[in-house]
C-alpha positions in Angstrom: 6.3 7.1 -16.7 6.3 9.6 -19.3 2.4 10.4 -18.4 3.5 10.9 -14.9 3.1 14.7 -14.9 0.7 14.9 -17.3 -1.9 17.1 -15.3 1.1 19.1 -14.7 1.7 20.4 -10.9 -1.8 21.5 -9.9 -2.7 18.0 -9.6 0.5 16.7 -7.8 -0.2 20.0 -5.5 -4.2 18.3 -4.8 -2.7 15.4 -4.1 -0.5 16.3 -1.5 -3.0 18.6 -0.4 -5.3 15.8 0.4 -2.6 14.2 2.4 -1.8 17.0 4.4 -5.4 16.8 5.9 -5.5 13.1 6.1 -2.4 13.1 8.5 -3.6 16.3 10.5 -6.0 14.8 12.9 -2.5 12.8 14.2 -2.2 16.3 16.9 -5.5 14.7 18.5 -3.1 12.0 20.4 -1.2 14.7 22.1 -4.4 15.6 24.8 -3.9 12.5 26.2 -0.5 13.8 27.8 -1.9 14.0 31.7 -3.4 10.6 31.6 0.2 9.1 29.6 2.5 7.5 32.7 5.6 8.4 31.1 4.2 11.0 28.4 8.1 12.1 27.3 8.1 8.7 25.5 5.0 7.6 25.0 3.4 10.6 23.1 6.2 10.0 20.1 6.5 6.7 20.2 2.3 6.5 20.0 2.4 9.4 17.2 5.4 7.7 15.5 4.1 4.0 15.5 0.6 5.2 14.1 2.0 7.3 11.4 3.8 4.7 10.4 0.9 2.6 10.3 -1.6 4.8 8.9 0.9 5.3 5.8 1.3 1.6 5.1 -2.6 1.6 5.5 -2.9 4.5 2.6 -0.3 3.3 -0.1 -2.2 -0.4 0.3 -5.1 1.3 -0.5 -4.4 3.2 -3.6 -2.0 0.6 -4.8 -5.5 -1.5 -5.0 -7.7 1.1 -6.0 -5.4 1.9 -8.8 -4.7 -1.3 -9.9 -8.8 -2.1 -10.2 -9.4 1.0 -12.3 -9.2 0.3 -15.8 -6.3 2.4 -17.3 -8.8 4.5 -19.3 -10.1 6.5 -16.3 -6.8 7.1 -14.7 -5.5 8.4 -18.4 -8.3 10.7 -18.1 
């Protein structure tokens, strides 16, 4: 834990950068408000139950990737 920060906070700020854009295109769903029958509900629910989704999806992911890289390359 101690290496946690050790590219200090310009690579926690790409990180989250990175994020920010992968969870952007969620705005998309909203165009499909006139074809929604009760769009008041079914717009947050939709964006609520895929972003809930989408970040279970993501922390599998890297939980994988970072558990197949050898410890060497993520030191670096």
């Amino acid at each position: 834990m101690s290496n946690f920060f050790s590219k200090g906070p310009n690579g926690i700020l790409s990180g989250s950068w990175l994020a920010f854009f992968a969870y952007a295109g969620f705005e998309q769903i909203t165009i499909f408000n006139d074809e929604a029958i009760n769009p008041n509900r079914d717009i947050p629910l939709t964006l609520f139950i895929v972003l809930i989704i989408s970040a279970i999806l993501n922390s599998l992911v890297s939980l994988v990737l970072v558990n197949l890289s050898p410890l060497n390359i993520i030191d670096n």
